[in-house]
N, CA, C and O atoms as a CHARMM CRD file, in Angstrom:
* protein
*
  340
    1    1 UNK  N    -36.40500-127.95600 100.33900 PROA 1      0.00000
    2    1 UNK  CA   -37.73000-128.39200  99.94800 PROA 1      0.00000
    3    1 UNK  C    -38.63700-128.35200 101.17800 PROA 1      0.00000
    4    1 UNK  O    -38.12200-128.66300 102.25200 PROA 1      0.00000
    5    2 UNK  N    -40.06500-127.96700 101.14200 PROA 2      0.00000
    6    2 UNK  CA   -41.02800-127.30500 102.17500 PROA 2      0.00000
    7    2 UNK  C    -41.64700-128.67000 102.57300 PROA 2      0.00000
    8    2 UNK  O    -42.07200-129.29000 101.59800 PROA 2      0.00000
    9    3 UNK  N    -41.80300-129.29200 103.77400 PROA 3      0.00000
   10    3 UNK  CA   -42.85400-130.96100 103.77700 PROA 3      0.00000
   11    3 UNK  C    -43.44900-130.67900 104.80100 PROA 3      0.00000
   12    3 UNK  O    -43.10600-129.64300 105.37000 PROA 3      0.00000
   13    4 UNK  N    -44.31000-131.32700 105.25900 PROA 4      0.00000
   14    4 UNK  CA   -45.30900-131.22000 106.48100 PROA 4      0.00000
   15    4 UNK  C    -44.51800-132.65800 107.11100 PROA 4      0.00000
   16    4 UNK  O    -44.22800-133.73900 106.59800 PROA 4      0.00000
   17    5 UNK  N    -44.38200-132.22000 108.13400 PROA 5      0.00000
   18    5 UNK  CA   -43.74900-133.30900 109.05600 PROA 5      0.00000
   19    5 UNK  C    -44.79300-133.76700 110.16400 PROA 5      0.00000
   20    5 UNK  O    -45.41800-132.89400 110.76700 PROA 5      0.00000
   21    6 UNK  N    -45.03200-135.31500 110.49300 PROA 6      0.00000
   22    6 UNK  CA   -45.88500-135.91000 111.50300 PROA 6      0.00000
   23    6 UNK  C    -45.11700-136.61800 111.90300 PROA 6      0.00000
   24    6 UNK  O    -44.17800-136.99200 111.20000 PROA 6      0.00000
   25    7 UNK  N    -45.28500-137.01500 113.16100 PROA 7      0.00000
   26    7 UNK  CA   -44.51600-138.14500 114.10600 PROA 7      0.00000
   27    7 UNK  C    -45.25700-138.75900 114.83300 PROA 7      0.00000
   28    7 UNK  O    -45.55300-138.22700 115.90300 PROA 7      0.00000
   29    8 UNK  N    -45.69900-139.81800 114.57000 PROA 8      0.00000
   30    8 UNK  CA   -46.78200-140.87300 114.58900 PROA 8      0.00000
   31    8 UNK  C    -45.69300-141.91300 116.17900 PROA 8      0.00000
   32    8 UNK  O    -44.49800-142.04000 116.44600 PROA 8      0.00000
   33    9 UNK  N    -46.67400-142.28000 116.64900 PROA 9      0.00000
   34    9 UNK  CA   -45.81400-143.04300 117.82800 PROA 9      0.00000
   35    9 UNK  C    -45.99300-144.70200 117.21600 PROA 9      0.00000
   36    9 UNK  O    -46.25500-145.70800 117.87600 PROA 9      0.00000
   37   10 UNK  N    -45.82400-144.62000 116.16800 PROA 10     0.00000
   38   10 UNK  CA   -45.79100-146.21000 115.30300 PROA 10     0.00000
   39   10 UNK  C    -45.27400-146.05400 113.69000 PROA 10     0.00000
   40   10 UNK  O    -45.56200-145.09200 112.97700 PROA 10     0.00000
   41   11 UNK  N    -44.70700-146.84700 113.40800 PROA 11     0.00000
   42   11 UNK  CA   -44.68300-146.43200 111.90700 PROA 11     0.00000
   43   11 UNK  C    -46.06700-146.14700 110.97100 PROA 11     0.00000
   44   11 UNK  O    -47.03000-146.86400 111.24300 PROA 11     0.00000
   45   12 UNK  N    -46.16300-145.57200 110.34700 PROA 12     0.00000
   46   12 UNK  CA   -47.17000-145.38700 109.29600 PROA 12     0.00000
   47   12 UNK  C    -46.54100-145.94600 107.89100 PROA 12     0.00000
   48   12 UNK  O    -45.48300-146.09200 107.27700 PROA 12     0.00000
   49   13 UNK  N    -48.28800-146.20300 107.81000 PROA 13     0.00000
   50   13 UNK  CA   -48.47600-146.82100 106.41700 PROA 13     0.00000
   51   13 UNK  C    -50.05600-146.43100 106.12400 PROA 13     0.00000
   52   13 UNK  O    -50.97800-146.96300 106.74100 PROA 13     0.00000
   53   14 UNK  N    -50.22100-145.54100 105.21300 PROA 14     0.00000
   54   14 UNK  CA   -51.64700-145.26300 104.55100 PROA 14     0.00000
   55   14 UNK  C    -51.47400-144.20900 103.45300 PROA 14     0.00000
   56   14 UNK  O    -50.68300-144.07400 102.51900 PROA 14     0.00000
   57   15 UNK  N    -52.33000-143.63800 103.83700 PROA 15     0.00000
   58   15 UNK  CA   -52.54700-142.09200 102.57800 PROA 15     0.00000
   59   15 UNK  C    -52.37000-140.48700 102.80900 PROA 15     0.00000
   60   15 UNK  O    -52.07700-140.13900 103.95300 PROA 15     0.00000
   61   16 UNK  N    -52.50400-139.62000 101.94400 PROA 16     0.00000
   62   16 UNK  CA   -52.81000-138.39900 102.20000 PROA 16     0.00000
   63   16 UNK  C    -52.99100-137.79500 101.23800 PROA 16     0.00000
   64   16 UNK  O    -52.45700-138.03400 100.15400 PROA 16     0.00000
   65   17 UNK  N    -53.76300-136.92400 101.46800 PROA 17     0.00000
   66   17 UNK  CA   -54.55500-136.28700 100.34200 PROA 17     0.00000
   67   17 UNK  C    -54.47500-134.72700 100.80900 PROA 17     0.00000
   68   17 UNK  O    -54.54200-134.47600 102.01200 PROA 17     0.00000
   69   18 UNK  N    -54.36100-133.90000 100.05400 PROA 18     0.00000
   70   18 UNK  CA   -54.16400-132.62900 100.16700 PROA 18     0.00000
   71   18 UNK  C    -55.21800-131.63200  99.19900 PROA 18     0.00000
   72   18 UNK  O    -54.85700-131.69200  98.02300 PROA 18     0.00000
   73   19 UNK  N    -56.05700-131.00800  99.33700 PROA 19     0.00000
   74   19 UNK  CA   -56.70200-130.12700  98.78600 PROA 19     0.00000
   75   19 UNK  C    -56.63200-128.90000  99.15600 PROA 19     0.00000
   76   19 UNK  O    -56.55200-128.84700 100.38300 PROA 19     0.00000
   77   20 UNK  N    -56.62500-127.66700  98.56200 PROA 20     0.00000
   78   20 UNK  CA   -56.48400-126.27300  98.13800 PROA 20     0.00000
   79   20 UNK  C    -57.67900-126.22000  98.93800 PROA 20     0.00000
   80   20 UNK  O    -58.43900-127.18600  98.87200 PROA 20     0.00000
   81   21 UNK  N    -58.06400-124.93300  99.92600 PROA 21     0.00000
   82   21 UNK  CA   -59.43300-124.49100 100.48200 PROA 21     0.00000
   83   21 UNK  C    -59.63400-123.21900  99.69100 PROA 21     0.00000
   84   21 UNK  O    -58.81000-122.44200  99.20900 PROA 21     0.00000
   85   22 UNK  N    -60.79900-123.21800  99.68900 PROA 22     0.00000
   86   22 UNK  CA   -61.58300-122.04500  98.99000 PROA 22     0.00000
   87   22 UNK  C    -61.49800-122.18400  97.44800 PROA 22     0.00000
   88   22 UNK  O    -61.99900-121.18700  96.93000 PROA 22     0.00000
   89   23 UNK  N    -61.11200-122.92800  96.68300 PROA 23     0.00000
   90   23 UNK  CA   -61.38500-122.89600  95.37200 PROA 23     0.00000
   91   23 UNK  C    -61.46300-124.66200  94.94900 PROA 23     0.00000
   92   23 UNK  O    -60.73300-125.63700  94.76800 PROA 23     0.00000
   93   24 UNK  N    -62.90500-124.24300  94.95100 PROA 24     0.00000
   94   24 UNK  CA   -63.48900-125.27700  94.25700 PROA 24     0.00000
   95   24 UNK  C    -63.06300-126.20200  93.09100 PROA 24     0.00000
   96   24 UNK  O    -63.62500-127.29200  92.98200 PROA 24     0.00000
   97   25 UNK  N    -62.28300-125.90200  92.38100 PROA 25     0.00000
   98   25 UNK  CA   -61.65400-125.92300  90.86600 PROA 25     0.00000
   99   25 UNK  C    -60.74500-126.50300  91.30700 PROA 25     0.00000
  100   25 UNK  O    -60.76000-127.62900  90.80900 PROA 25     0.00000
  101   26 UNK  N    -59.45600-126.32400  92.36400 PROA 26     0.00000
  102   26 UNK  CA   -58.56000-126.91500  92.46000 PROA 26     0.00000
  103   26 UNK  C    -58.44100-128.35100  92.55900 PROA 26     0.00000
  104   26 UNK  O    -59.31500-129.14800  92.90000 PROA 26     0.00000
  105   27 UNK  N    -57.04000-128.61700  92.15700 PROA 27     0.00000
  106   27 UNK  CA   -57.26000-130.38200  91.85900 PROA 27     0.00000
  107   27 UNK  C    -56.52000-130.67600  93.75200 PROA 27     0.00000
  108   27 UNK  O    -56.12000-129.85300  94.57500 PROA 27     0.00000
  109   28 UNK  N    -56.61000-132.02500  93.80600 PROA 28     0.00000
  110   28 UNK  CA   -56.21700-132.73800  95.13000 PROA 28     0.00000
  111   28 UNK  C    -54.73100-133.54700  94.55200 PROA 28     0.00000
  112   28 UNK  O    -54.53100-134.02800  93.43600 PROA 28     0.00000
  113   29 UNK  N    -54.05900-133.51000  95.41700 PROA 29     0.00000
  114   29 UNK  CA   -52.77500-134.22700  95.11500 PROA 29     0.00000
  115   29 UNK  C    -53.12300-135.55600  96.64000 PROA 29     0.00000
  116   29 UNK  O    -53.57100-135.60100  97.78500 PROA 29     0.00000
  117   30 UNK  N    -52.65000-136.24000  95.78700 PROA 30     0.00000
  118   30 UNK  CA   -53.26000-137.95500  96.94500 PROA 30     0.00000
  119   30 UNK  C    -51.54000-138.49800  96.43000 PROA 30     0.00000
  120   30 UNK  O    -50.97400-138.32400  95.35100 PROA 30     0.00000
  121   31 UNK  N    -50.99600-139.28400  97.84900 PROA 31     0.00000
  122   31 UNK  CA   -49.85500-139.55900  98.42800 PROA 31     0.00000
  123   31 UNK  C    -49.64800-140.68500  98.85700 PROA 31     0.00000
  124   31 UNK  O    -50.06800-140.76600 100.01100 PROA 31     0.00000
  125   32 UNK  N    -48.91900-142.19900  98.27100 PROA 32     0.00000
  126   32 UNK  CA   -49.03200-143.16300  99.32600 PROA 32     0.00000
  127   32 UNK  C    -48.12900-142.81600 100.53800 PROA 32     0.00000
  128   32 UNK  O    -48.53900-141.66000 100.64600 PROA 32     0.00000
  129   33 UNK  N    -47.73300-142.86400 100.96800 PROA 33     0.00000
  130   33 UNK  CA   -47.25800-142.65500 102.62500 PROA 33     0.00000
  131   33 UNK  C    -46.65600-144.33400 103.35800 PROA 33     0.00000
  132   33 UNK  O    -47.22700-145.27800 103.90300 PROA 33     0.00000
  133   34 UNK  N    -45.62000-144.10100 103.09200 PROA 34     0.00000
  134   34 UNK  CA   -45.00400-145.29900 103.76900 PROA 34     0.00000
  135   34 UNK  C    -43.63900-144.60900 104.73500 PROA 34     0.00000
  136   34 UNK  O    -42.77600-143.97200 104.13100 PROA 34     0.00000
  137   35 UNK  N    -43.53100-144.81300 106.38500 PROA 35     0.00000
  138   35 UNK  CA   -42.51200-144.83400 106.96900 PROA 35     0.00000
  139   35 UNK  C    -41.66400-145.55700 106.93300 PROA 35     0.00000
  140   35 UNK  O    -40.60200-145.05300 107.29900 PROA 35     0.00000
  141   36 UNK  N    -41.60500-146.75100 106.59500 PROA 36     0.00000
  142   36 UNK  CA   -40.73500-147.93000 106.75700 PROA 36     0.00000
  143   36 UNK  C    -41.17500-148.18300 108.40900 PROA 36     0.00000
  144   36 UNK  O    -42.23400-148.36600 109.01000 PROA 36     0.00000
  145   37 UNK  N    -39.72000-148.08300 108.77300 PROA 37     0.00000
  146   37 UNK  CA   -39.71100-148.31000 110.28600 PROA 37     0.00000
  147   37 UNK  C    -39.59000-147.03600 111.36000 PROA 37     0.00000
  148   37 UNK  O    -39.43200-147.04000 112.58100 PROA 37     0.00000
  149   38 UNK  N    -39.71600-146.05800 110.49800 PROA 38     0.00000
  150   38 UNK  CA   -39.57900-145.23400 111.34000 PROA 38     0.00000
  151   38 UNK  C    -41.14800-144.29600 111.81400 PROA 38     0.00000
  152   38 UNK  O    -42.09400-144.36900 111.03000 PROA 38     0.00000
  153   39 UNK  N    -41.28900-143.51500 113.02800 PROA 39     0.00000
  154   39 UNK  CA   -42.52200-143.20800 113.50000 PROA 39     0.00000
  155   39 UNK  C    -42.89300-141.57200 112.56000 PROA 39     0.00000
  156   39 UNK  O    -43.88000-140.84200 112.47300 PROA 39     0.00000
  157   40 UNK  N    -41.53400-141.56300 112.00400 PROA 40     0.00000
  158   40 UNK  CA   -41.64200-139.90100 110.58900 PROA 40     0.00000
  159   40 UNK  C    -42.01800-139.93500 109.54700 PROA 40     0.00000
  160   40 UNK  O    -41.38500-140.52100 108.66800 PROA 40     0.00000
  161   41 UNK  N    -43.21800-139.28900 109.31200 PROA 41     0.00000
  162   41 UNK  CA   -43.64200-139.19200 107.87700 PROA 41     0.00000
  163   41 UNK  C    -43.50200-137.85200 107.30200 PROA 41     0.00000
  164   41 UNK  O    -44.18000-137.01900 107.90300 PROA 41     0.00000
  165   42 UNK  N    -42.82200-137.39600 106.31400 PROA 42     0.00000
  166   42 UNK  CA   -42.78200-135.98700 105.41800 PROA 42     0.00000
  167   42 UNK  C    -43.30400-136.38000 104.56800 PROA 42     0.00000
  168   42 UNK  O    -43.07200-137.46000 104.02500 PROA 42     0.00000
  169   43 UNK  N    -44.48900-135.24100 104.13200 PROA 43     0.00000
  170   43 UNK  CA   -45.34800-134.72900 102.65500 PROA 43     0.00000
  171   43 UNK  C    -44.28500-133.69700 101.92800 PROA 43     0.00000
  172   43 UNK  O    -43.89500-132.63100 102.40400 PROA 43     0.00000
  173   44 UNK  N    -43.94300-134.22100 100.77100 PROA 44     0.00000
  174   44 UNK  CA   -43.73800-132.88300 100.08500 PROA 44     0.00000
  175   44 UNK  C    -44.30600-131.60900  99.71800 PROA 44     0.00000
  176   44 UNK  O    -45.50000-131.89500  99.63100 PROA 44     0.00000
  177   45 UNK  N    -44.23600-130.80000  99.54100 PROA 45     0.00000
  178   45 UNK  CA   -44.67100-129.89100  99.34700 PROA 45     0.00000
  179   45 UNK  C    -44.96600-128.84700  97.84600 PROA 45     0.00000
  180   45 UNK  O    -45.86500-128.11900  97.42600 PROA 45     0.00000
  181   46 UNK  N    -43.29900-129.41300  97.30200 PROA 46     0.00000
  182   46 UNK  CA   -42.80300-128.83100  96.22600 PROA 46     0.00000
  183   46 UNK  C    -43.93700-128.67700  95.24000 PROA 46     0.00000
  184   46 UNK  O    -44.72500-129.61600  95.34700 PROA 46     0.00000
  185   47 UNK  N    -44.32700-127.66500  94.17500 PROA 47     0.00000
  186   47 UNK  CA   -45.36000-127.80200  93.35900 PROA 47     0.00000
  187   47 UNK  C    -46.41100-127.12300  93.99000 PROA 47     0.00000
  188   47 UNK  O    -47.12500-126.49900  93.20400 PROA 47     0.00000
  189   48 UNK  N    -46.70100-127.06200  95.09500 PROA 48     0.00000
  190   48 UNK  CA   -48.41600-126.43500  95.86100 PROA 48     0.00000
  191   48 UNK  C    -47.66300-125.22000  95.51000 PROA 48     0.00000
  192   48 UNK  O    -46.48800-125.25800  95.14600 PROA 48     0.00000
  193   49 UNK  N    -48.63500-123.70100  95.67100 PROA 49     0.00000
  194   49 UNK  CA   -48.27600-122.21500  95.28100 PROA 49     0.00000
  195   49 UNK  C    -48.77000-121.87800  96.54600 PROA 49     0.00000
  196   49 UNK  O    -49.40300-122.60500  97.31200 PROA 49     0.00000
  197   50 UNK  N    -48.39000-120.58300  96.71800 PROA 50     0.00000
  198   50 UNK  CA   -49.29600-120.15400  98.13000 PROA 50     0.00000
  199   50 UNK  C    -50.99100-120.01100  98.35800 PROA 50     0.00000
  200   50 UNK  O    -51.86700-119.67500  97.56000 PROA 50     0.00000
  201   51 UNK  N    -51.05700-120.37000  99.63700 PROA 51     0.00000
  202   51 UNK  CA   -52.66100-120.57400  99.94100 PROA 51     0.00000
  203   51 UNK  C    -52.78300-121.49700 101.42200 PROA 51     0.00000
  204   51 UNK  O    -51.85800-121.82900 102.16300 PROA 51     0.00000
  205   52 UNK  N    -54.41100-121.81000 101.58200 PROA 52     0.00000
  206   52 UNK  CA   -54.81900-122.62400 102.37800 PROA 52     0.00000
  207   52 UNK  C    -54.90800-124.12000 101.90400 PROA 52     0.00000
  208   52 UNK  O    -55.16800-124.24500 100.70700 PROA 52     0.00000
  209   53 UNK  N    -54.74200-125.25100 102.60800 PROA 53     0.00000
  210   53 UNK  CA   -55.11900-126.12300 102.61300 PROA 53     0.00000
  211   53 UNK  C    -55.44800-127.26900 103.87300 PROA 53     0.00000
  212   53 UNK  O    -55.43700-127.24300 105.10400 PROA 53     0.00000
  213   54 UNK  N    -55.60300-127.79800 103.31400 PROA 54     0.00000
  214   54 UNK  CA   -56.02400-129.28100 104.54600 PROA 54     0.00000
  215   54 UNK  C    -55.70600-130.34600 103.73800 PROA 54     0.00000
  216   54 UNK  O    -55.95200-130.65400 102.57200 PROA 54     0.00000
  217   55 UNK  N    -54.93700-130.95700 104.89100 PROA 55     0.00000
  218   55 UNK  CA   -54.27900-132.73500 105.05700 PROA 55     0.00000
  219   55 UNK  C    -55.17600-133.69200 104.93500 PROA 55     0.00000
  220   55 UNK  O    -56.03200-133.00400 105.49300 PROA 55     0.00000
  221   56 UNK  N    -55.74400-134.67200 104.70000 PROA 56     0.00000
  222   56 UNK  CA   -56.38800-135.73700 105.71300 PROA 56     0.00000
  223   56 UNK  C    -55.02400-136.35200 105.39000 PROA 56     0.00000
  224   56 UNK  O    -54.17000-136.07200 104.54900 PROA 56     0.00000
  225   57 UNK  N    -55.12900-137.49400 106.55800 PROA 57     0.00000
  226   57 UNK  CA   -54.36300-138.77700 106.21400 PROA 57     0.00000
  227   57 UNK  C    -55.37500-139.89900 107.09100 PROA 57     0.00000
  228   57 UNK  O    -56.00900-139.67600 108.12300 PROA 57     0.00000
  229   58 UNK  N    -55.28400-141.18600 106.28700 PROA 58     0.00000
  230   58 UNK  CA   -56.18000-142.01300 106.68300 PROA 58     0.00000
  231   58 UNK  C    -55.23100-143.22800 106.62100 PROA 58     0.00000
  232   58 UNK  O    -54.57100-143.45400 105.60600 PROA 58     0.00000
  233   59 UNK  N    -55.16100-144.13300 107.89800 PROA 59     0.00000
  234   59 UNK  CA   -54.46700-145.45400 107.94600 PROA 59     0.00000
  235   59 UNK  C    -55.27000-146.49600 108.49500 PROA 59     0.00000
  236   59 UNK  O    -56.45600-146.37700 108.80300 PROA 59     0.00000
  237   60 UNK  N    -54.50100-147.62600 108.61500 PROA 60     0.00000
  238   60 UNK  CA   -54.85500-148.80200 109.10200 PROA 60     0.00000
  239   60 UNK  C    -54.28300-149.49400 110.03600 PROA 60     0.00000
  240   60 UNK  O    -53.63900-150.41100 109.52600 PROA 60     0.00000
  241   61 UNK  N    -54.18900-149.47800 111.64200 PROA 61     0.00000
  242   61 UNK  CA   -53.49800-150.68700 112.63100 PROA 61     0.00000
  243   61 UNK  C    -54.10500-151.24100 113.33400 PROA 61     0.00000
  244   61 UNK  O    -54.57500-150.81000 114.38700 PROA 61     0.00000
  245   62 UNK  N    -54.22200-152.42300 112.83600 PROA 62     0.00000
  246   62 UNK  CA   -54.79300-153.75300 113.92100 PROA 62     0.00000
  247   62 UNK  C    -56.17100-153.92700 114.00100 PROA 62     0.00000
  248   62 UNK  O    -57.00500-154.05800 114.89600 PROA 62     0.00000
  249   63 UNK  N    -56.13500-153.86600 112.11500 PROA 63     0.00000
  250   63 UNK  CA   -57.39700-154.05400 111.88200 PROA 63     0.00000
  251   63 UNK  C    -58.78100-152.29600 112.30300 PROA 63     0.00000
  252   63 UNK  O    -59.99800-152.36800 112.13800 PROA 63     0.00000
  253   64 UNK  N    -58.11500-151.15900 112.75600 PROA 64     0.00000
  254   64 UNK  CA   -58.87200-150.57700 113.21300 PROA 64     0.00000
  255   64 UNK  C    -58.30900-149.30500 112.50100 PROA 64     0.00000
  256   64 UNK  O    -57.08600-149.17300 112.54500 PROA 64     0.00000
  257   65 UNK  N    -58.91000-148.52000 111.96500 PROA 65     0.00000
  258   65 UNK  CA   -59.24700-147.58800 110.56600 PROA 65     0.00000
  259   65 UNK  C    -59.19300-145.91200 111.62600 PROA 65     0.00000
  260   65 UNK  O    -60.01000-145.75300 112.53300 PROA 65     0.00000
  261   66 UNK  N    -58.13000-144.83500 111.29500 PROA 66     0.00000
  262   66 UNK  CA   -57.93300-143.44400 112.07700 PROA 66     0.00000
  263   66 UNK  C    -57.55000-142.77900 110.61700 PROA 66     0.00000
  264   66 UNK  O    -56.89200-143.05800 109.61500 PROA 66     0.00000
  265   67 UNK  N    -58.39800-141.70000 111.14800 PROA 67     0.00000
  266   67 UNK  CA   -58.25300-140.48200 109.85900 PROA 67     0.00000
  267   67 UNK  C    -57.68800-139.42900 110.74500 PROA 67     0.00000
  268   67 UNK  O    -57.84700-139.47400 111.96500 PROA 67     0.00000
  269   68 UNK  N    -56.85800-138.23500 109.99000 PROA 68     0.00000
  270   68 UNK  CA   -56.69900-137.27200 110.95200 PROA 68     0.00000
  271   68 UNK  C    -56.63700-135.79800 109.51000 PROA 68     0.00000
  272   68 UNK  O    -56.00400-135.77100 108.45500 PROA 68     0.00000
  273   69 UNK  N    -57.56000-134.80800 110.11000 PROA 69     0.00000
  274   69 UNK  CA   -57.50600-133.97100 109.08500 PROA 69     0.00000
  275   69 UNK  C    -56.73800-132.76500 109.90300 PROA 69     0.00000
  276   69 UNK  O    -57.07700-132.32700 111.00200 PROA 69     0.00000
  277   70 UNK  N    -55.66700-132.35100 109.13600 PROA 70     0.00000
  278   70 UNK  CA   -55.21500-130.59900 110.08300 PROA 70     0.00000
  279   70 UNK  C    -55.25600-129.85500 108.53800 PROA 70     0.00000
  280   70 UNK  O    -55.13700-130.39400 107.43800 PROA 70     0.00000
  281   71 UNK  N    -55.45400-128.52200 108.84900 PROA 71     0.00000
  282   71 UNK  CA   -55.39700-127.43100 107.84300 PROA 71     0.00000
  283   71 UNK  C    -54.12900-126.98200 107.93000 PROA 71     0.00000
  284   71 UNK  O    -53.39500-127.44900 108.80100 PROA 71     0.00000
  285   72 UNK  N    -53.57900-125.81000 106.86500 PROA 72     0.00000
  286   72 UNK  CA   -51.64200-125.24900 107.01500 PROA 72     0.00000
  287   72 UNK  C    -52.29600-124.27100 106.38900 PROA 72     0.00000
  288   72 UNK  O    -53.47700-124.18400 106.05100 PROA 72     0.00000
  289   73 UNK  N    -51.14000-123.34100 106.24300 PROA 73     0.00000
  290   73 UNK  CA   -50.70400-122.23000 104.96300 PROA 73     0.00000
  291   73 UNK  C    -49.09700-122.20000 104.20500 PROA 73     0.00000
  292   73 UNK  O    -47.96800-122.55100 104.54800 PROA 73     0.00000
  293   74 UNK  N    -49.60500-121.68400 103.21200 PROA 74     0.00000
  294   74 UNK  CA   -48.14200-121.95900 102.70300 PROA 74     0.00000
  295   74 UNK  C    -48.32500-120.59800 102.19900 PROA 74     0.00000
  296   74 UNK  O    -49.26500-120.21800 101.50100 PROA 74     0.00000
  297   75 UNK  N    -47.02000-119.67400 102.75100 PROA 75     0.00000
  298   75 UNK  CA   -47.07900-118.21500 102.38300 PROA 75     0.00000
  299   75 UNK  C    -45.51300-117.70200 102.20100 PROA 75     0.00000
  300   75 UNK  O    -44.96400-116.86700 102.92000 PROA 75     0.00000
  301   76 UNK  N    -45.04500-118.24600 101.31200 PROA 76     0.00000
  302   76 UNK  CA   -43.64000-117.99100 100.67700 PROA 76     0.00000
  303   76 UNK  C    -43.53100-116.84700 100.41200 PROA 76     0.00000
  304   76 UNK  O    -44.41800-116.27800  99.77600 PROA 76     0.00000
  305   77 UNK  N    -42.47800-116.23900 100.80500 PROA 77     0.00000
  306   77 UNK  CA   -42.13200-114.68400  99.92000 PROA 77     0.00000
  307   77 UNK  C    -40.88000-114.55100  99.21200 PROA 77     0.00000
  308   77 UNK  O    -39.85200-114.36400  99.86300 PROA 77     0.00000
  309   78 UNK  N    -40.84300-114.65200  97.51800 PROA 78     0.00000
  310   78 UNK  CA   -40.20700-114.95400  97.17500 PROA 78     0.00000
  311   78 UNK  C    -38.62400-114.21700  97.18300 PROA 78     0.00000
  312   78 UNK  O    -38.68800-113.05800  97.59200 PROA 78     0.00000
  313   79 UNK  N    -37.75500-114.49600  96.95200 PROA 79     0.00000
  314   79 UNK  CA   -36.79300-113.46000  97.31800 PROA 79     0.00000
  315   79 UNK  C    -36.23800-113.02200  96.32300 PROA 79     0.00000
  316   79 UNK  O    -35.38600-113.59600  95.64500 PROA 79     0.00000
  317   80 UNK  N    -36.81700-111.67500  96.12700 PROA 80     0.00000
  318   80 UNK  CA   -36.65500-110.76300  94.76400 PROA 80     0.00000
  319   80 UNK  C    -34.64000-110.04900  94.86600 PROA 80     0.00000
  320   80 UNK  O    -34.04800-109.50200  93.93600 PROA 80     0.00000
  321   81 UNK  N    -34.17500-110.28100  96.01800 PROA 81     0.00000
  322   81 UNK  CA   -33.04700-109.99500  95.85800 PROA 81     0.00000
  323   81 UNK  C    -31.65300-110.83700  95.36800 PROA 81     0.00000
  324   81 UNK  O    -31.02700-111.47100  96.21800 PROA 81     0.00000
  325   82 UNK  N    -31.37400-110.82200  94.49400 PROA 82     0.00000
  326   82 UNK  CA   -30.51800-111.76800  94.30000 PROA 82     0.00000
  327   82 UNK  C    -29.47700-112.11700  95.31600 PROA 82     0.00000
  328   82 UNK  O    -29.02600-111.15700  95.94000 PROA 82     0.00000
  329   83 UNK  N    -28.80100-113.81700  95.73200 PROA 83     0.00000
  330   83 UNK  CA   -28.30200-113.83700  96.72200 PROA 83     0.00000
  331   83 UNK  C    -26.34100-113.12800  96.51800 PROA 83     0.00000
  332   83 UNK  O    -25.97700-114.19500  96.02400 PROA 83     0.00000
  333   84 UNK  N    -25.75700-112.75100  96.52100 PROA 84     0.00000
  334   84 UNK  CA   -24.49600-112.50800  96.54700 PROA 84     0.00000
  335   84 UNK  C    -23.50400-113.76200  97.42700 PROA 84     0.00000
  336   84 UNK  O    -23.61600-114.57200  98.34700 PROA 84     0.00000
  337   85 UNK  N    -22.56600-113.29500  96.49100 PROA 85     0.00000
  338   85 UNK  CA   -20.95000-114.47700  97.55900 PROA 85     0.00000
  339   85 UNK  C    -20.30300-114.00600  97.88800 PROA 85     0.00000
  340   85 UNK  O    -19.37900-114.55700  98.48600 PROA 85     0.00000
C-alpha cells in the first residue's frame, strides 16, 4: 500500500487534506491524523489514481496553530505482465 510518510520531531495530532491539482471537479479526501506517541505519520494513499496533488496538514502545539502544504505525484505503471512462481 502507497502512503506519504512525515516525521514530525513531536508526535502529531491534526489533519490532512488532499486535493487532485488541475481539475477543478475533483473531490478532496480530509484525514484525522493521529501519531499516538510516535513522531510518524503515514497518509494512505490507496484509492487516489494517477496525477498531481497537494497535502496540507494543519495542527495544533502549545496553543500555537502550523500548516504545512507539499505537492507529490502518483505515477503507477501498472504491471500488465502477469507475475509467475
Amino acid at each position: 500500500m502507497k502512503t506519504l510518510k512525515f516525521n514530525f520531531s513531536h508526535p502529531f495530532k491534526g489533519h490532512a487534506l488532499i486535493k487532485m491539482l488541475g481539475n477543478a471537479n475533483a473531490l478532496c479526501k480530509h484525514f484525522l491524523v493521529d501519531s499516538k506517541e510516535s513522531s510518524l505519520i503515514e497518509i494512505p494513499l490507496n484509492g487516489f489514481r494517477n496525477g498531481k496533488y497537494k497535502v496540507t496538514l494543519d495542527w495544533e502545539i502549545d496553543n500555537r496553530f502550523f500548516t504545512h502544504q507539499q505537492n507529490f505525484e502518483i505515477n503507477e505503471i501498472p504491471n500488465l505482465i502477469p507475475a509467475t512462481s
